[in-house]
C-alpha positions in Angstrom: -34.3 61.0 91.0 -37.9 62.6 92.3 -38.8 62.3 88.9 -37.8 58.2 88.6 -39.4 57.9 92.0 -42.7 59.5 90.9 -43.0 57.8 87.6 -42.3 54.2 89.5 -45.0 55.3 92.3 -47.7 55.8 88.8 -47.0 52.9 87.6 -47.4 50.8 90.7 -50.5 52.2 91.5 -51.3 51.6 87.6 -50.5 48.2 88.1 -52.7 47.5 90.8 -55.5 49.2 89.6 -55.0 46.5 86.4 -55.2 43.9 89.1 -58.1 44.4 90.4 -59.6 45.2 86.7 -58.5 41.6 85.7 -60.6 40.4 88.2 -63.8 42.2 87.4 -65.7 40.9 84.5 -65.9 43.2 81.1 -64.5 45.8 82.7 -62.7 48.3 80.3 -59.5 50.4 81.1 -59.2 54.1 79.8 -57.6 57.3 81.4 -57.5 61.4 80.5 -55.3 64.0 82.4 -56.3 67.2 83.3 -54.1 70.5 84.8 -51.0 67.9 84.9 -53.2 65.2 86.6 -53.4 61.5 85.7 -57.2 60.2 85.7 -57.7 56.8 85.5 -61.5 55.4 84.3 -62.8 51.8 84.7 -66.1 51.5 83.7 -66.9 55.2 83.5 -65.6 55.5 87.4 -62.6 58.0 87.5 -59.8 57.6 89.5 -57.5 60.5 90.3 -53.9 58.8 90.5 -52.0 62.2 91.2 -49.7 64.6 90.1 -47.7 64.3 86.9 -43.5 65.0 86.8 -41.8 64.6 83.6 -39.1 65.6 81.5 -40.2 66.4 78.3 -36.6 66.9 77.3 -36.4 63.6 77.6 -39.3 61.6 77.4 -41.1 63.5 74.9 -44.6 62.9 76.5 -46.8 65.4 75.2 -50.5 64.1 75.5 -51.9 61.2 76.8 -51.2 58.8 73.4 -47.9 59.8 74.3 -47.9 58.8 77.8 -50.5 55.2 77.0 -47.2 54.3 74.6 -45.1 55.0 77.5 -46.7 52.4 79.4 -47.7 50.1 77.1 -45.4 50.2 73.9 -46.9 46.9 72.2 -50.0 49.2 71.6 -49.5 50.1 67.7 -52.2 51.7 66.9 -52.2 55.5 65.7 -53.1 58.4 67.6 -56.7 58.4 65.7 -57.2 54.8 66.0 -56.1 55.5 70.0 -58.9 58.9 70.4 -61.6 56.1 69.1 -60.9 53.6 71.2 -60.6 55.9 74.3 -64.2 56.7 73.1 -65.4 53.3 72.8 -63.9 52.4 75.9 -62.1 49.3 73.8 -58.8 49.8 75.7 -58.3 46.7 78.0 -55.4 46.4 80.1 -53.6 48.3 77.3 -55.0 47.0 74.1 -57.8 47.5 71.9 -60.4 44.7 72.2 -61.6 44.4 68.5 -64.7 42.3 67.6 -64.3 40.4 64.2 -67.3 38.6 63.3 -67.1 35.6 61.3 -70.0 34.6 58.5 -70.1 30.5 58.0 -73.1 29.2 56.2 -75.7 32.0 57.2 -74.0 31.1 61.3 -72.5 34.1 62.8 -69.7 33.5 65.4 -68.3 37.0 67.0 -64.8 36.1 68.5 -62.6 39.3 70.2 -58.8 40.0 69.2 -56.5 42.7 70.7 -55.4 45.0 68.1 -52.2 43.8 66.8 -53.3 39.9 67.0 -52.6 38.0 64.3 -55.8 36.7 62.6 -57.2 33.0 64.2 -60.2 31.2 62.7 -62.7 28.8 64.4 -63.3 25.7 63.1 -65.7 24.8 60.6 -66.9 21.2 60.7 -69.9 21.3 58.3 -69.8 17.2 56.6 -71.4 18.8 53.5 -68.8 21.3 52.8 -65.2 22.2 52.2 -63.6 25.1 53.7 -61.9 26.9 50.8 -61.3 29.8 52.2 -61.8 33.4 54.5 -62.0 36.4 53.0 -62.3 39.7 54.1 -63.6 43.1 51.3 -63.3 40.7 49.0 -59.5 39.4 49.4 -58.5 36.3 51.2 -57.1 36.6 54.2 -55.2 33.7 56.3 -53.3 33.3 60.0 -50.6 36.5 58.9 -53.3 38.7 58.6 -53.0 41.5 61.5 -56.6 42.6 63.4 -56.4 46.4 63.3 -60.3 47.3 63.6 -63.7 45.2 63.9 -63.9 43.2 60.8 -66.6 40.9 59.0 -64.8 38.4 57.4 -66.9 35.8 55.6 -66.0 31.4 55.1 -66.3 30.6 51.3 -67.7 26.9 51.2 -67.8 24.4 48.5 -70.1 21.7 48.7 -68.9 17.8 49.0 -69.9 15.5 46.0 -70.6 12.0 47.1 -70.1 9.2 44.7 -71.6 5.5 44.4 -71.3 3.1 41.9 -72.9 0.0 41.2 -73.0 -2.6 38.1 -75.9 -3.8 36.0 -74.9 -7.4 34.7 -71.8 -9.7 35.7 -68.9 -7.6 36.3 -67.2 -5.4 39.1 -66.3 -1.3 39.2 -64.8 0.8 41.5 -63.7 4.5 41.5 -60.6 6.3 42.8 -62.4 8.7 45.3 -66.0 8.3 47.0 -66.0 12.0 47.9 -64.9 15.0 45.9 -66.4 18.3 44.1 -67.7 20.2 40.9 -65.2 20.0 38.6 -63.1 17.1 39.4 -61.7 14.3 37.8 -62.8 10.6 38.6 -61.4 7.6 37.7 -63.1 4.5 36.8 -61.6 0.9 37.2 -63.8 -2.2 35.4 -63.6 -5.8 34.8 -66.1 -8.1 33.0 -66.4 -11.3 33.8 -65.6 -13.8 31.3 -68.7 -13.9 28.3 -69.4 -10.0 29.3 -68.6 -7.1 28.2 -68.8 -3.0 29.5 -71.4 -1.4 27.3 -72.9 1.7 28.9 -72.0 4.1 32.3 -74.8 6.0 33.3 -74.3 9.3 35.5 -77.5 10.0 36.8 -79.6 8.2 34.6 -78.0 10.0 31.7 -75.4 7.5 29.5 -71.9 9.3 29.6 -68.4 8.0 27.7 -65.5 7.4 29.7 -62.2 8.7 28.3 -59.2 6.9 26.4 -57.8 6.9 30.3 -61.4 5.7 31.9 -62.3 8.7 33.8 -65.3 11.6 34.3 -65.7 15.0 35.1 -68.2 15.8 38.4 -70.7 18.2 36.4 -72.2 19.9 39.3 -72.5 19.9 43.1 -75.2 16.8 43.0 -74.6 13.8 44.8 -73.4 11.1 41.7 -75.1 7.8 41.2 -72.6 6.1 38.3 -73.7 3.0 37.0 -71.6 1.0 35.0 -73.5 -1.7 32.4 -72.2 -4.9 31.5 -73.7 -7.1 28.7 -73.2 -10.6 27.8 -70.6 -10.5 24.8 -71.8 -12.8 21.8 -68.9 -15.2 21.1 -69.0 -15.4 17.3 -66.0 -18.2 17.1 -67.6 -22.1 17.6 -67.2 -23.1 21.0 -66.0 -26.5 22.8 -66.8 -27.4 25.9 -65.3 -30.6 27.4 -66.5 -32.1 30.9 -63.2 -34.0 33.0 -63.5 -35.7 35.7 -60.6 -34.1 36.9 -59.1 -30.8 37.0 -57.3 -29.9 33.4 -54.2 -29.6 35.4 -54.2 -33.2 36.4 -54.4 -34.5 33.1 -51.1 -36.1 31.5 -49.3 -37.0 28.5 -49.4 -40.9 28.9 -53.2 -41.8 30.2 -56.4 -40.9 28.5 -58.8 -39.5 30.3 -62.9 -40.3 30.0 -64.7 -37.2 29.0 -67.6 -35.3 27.4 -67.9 -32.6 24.7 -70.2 -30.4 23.2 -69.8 -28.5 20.1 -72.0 -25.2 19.9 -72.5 -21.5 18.5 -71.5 -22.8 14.9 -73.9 -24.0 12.5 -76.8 -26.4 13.8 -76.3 -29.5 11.8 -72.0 -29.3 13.5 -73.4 -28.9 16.5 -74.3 -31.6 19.6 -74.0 -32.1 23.6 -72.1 -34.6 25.8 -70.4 -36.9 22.8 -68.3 -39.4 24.7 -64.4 -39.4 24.2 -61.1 -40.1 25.7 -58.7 -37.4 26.1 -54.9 -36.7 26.9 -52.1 -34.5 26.5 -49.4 -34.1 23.6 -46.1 -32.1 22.4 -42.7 -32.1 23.5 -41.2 -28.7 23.8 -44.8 -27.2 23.9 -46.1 -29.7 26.7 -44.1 -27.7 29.2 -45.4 -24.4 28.3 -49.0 -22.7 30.3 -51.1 -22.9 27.2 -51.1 -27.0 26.4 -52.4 -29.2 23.1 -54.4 -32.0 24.1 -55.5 -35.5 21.6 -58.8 -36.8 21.2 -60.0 -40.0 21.2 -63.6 -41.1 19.8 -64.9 -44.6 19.8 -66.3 -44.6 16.7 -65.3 -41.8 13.5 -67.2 -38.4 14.0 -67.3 -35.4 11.5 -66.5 -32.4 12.9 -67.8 -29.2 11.4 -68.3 -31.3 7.9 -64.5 -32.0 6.8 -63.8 -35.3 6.9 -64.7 -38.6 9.7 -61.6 -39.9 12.1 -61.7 -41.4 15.1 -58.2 -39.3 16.1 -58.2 -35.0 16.4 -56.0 -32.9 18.2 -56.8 -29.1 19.7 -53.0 -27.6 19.0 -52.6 -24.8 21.5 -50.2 -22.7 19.2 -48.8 -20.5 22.0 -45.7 -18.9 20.4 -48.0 -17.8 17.6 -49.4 -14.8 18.4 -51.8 -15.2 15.8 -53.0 -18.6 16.3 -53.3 -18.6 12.6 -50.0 -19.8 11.2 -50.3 -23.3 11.4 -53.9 -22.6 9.4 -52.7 -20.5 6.9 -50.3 -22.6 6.0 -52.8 -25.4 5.7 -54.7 -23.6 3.5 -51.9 -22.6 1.6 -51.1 -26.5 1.3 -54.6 -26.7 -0.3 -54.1 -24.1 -3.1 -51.3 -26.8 -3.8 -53.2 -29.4 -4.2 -50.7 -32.1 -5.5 -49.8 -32.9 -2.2 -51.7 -36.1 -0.7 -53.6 -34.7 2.1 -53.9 -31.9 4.0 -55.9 -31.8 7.6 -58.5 -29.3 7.9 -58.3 -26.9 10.9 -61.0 -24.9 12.8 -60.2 -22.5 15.3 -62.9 -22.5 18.3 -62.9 -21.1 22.0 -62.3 -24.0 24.1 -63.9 -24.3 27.6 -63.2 -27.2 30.1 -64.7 -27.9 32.9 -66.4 -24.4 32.4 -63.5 -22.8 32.6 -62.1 -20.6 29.6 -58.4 -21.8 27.9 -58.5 -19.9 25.1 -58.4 -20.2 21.1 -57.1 -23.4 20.1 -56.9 -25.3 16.5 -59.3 -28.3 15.6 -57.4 -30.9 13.3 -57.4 -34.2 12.5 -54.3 -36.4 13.4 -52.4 -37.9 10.2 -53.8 -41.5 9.8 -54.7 -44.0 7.7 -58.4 -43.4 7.3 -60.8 -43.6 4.6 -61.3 -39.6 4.4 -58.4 -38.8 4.8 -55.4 -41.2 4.0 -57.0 -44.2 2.2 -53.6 -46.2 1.3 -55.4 -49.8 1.9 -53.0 -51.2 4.5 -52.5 -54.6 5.0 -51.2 -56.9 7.6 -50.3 -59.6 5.1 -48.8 -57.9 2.2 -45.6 -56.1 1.4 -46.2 -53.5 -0.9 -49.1 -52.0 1.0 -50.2 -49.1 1.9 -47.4 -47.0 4.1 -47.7 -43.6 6.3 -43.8 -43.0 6.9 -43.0 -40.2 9.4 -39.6 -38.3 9.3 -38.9 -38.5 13.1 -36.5 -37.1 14.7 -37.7 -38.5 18.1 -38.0 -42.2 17.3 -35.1 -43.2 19.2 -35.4 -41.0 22.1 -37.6 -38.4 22.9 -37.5 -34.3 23.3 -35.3 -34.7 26.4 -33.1 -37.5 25.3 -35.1 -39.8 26.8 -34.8 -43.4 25.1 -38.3 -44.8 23.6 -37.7 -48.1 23.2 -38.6 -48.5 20.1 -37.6 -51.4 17.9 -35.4 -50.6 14.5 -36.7 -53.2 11.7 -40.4 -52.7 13.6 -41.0 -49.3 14.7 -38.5 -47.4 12.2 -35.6 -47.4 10.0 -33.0 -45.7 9.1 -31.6 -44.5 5.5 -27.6 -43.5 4.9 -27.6 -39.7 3.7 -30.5 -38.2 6.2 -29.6 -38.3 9.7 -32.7 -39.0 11.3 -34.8 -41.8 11.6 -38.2 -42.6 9.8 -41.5 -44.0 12.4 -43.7 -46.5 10.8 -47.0 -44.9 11.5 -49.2 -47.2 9.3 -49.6 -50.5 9.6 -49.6 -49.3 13.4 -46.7 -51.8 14.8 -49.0 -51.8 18.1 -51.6 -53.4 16.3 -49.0 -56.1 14.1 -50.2 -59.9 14.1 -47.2 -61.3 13.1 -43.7 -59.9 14.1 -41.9 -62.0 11.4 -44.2 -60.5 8.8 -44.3 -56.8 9.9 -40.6 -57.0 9.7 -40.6 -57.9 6.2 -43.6 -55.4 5.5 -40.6 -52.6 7.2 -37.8 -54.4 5.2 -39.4 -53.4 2.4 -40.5 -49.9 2.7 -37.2 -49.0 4.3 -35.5 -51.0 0.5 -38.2 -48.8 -1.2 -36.9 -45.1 0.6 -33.5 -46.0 -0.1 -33.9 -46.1 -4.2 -35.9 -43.0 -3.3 -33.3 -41.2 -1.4 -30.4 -42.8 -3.7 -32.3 -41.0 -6.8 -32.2 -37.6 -4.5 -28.3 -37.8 -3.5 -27.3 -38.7 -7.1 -29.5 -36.2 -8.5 -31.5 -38.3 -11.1 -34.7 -37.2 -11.7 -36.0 -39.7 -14.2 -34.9 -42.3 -11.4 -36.6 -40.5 -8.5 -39.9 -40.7 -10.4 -40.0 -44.3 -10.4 -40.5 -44.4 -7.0 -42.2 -41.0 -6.2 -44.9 -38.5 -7.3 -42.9 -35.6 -8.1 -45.4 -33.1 -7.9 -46.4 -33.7 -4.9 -42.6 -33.0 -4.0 -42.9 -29.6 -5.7 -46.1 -28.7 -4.3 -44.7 -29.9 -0.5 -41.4 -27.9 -1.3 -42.8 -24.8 -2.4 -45.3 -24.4 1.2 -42.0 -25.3 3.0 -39.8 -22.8 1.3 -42.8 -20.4 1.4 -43.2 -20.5 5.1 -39.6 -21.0 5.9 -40.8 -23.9 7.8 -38.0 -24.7 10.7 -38.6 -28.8 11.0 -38.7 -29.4 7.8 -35.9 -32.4 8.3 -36.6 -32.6 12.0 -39.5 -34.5 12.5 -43.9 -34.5 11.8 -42.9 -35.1 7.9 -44.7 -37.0 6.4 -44.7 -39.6 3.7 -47.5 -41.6 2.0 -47.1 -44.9 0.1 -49.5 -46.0 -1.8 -50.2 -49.7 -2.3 -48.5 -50.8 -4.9 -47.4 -47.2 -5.9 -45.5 -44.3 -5.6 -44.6 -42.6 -2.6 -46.2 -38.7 -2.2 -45.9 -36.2 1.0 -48.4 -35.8 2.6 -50.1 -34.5 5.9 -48.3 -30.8 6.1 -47.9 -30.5 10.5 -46.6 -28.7 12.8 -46.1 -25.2 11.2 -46.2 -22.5 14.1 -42.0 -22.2 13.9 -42.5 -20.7 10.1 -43.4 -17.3 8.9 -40.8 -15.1 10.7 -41.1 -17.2 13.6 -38.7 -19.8 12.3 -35.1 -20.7 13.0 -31.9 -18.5 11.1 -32.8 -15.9 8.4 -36.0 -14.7 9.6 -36.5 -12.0 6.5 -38.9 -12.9 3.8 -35.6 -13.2 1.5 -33.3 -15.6 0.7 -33.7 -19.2 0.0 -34.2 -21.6 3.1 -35.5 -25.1 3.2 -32.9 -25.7 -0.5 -30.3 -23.7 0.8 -29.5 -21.6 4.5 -29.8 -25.1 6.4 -27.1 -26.3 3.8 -25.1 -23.2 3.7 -25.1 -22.3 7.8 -24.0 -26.5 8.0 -27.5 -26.6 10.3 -27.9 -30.6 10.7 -30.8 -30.1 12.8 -33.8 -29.7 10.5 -31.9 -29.7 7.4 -34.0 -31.5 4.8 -31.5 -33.4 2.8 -34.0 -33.8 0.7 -35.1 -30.1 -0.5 -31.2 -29.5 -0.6 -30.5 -32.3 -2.9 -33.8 -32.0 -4.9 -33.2 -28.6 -5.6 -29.6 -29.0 -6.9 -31.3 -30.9 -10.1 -32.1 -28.1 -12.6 -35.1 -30.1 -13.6 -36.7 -30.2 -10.4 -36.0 -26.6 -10.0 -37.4 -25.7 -13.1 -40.9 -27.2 -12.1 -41.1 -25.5 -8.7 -40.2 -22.7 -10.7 -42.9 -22.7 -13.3 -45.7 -24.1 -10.4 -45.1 -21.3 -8.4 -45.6 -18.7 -11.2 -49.0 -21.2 -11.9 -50.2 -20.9 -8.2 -48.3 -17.3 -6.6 -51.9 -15.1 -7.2 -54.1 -17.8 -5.8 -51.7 -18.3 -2.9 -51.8 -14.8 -1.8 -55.7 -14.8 -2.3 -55.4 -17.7 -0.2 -53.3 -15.6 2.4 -55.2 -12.7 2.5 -59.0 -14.5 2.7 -57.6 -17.0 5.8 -56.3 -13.4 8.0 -59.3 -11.2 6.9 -61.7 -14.2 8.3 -59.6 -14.0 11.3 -60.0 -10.7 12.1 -63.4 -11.1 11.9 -63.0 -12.8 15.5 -60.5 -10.2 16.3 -63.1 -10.3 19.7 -62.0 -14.1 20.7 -58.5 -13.6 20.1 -58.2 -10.6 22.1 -60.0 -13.1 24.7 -57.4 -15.3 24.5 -54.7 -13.0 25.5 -56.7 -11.5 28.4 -56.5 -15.0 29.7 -52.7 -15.6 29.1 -51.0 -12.3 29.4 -48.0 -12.8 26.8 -48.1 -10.2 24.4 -44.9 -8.3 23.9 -42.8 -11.6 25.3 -40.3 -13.1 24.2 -41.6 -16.9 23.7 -38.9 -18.8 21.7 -36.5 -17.4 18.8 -38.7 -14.5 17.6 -37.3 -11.0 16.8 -37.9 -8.4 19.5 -39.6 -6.8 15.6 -42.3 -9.9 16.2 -42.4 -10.0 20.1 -42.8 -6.3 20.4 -46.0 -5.8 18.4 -48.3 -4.7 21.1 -51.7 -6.5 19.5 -53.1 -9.5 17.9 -54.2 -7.5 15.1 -50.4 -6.4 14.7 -49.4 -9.3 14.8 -51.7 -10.7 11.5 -51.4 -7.5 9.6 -47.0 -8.6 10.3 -47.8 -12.0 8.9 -49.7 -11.0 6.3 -47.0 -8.1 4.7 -44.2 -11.3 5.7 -46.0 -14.2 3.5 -46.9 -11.9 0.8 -43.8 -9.9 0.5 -42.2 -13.8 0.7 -44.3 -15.1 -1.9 -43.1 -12.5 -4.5 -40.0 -12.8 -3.4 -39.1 -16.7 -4.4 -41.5 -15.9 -7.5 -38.7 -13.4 -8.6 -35.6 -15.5 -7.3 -35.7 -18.8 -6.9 -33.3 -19.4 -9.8 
């Protein structure tokens, strides 16, 4: 109990010798005992606290560490570590106070830890630099490190890499990070406007290329100056640039619209500025689609890019073609068959309006009764005239069911055996003089089409060619069978009758549902237009007359034999129209940046069609399809 008494009397007067240490600046605790007694020292003062009792039985003090780790037993150093800092005087209030001196960018900062602390750092705000790390003899250390002695510990730095970009030319750039370091990864995002293109990125005056994924590697700890380059592109397809007085968007099916175009980046002589014209829209089905076909309407005939004069053209938009080149193949196709009456020439062209870009579109000339085109010498006055005859399947009423008011016995007739109507296209009934007299002019042309058709059903070929060309029949057969063309007995058929002759088909239109693209079977096997319409009991563009025409063994025989004449030329013909496309592969592409429907579903393609990822997929697909077709029916159509 002396003992306890004793030991409680040290430690108070330990304690308050602590106190009044804590409130005297840098003042540094140690002690020594000498012949059993306890010496305090502050600051090399010693104070003699008195006499020492203990039991070392049971408190096992044997020298002063002993006794310090009595009194303060969060001290862990050792018994060395404990001689040197009784020498060094670093005991304070019963730690060591350790100096750990931290190097940051040639700045010292000297911060003091007890031993035993756990490691803190200062903080390093340098805008130049990242902090990636401390590191003491070589090894990084972090907030679990322990201090146990006076330590150097030194910041490892890396230097900040600033980044700007700016463009050269019409276009915009930006990058994923503005700040970053040696080493990294930078991402790139570009757009050119319209006409340009991205050419060149420059990295500090040096050209660099991007990778497939548009990005860069930071080569060293330099500030960046990335340039990106955009050039004007050179449109290699004829443009078209037409000036409304309204926006394209306001522009309808019904009303022409005044306007000027200008034809340029073709040859010279096709080329002028501000021609005067009316313009409107047209289609059915299409009309309601983003991509539009418009007519156009000179005063006077004009020759476009040399093929022939009319006063009536039409830019067709094609949208559910990919390739914006079935409808021309196909016309040039028609052309390699050359018994058929007429064929309308086609120019694809980059059309502006309003200078605005809408995309590729097809320049043709309307089916009419012109003198470079369809010269049939149509009369008023006179019954066996000239005649253009459409097969139309919207005489009656329109796309949507719509009646047209038009007049049977004026405006068309009907024949028994084909289920749709056929439009008098020339003479125009809008431009008749005499109603009693056009009537008789249709009387007789509708009289004429019935022999025609009664030859057909009864399948009497020596009778049909009193009244028809036959091998313009052939010729028109074998580009509809070719092409698997879908309206073949729907509607934009048509017929030519010459005055006082025989009746020949003509005018080949409408041909973007063909090719794969078309209704039923969409393989380049099996008889179509002659035989799946009739065999699926499809009414709706069966051509009663390929079906009929092609149960006579005669007729038959002479598609046969003309196709064997014509199958190498064809595919010439196929393969010359897509290579010359692909030589605007540029402009296409264009197209589909401006409507974004690649890999869509547009009508009653197979997801084998609408799942091509490119244009250029999509012509190399209709070039294997038409070729691979071609052989086919040369091989089979018996």
């Amino acid at each position: 109990m002396k003992y306890i008494k004793k030991i409680n009397f040290i430690l108070f007067i330990l304690l308050f010798i602590i106190f009044i240490g804590c409130n005297k600046k840098n003042e540094y605790l140690s002690y020594k005992i000498e012949d059993e007694q306890l010496i305090v020292i502050i600051d090399d003062v010693e104070y003699n606290v008195g006499e020492i009792e203990y039991n070392s039985n049971d408190l096992k003090i044997i020298d002063a560490f002993d006794f310090y780790k009595a009194i303060y037993p969060d001290y862990i150093g050792t018994k060395d570590q404990f001689k040197t800092d009784v020498i060094k005087h670093r005991l304070y209030y019963g730690e060591a106070l350790l100096t750990v001196t931290f190097n940051i960018d040639e700045t010292i900062k000297e911060e003091s830890f007890y031993r035993g602390d756990f490691l803190s750092f200062p903080i390093v705000s340098l805008k130049e630099y990242n902090l990636l790390g401390w590191f003491y003899n070589g090894e990084e250390v972090d907030e679990n490190f322990i201090v146990i002695d006076d330590m150097n510990i030194k910041a490892v730095l890396e230097k900040y890499v600033n980044i700007s970009v700016s463009v050269e030319g019409k276009g915009s750039a930006k990058l994923d990070k503005t700040k970053t370091f040696k080493g990294d990864v930078v991402k790139v995002t570009y757009n050119a406007e319209f006409g340009y293109k991205m050419t060149n990125v420059i990295y500090n005056g040096e050209s660099i290329t991007l990778s497939s994924e548009d990005t860069f590697v930071i080569k060293d700890d330099n500030d960046v100056d990335l340039k990106v380059v955009f050039e004007e592109e050179e449109l290699s397809m004829p443009i078209m640039n037409i000036e409304l007085p309204i926006s394209l968007e306001s522009v309808g099916k019904v009303d022409y619209v005044k306007a000027k175009m200008s034809i340029s980046n073709t040859d010279e002589k096709y080329e002028f500025s501000d021609l005067e014209f009316l313009f409107r829209g047209r289609g059915n089905w299409s009309w309601a689609k983003e991509k539009k076909g418009y007519r156009i309407k000179f005063d006077s005939k004009q020759n476009l890019f040399g093929n022939c004069k009319s006063k009536h053209w039409a830019i067709i938009a094609s949208y559910t073609d990919i390739t914006l080149n079935r409808n021309k193949m196909s016309f040039e196709m028609a052309n390699v068959l050359d018994n058929i009456y007429y064929v309308t020439s086609c120019v694809n062209l980059e059309v502006f309006v309003n200078g605005e870009y809408r995309g590729v579109y097809s320049l043709v000339e309307l089916p009419k009764a012109e003198k470079d085109k369809m010269n049939i010498d149509e009369s008023y006055d006179y019954v066996d005239t000239g005649y253009i005859i459409e097969l139309d399947a919207y005489a009656i009423t329109d796309w949507q069911h719509k009646p047209t008011n038009a007049v049977e016995g004026i405006d068309y007739f009907k024949i028994d055996g084909v289920k749709y109507p056929f439009s008098v296209k020339s003479p125009d009934p809008d431009d008749l003089v005499s109603e009693e007299m056009f009537r008789e002019q249709v009387k007789y042309v509708s009289n004429y089409f019935t022999k025609m058709f009664e030859a057909v059903f009864n399948h009497d070929l020596n009778e049909f060619k009193k009244y028809a060309d036959v091998d313009s029949f052939v010729d028109m057969y074998l580009l509809d069978e070719i092409i698997k063309s879908t309206d073949v007995g729907w509607q934009s058929f048509y017929f030519v009758k010459e005055k006082e002759g025989k009746v020949y088909l003509t005018a080949p239109w409408d041909l973007e549902f063909s090719c794969g693209l078309n209704r039923g079977d969409q393989t380049y096997k099996g008889m179509y237009v002659s035989e799946w319409f009739d065999k699926n009991l499809d009414t709706k563009t069966a051509s009663e007359l390929f079906i009929n025409l092609m149960q006579i063994p005669e007729f038959k025989e002479l598609a046969k034999s003309r196709l064997s004449e014509v199958k190498n030329k064809l595919i010439e013909c196929v393969n010359k129209t897509l290579d010359e496309a692909l030589l605007y592969e540029d402009s296409y592409n264009r197209n589909y940046e401006r409507f974004k429907i690649l890999g869509t579903k547009l009508n009653v393609e197979s997801a084998e069609i609408y799942k091509l990822k490119t244009w250029k997929e999509h012509v190399e697909y209709l070039r294997r399809w038409t070729i691979n077709r071609i052989n086919w029916l040369d091989e089979n159509i018996n």
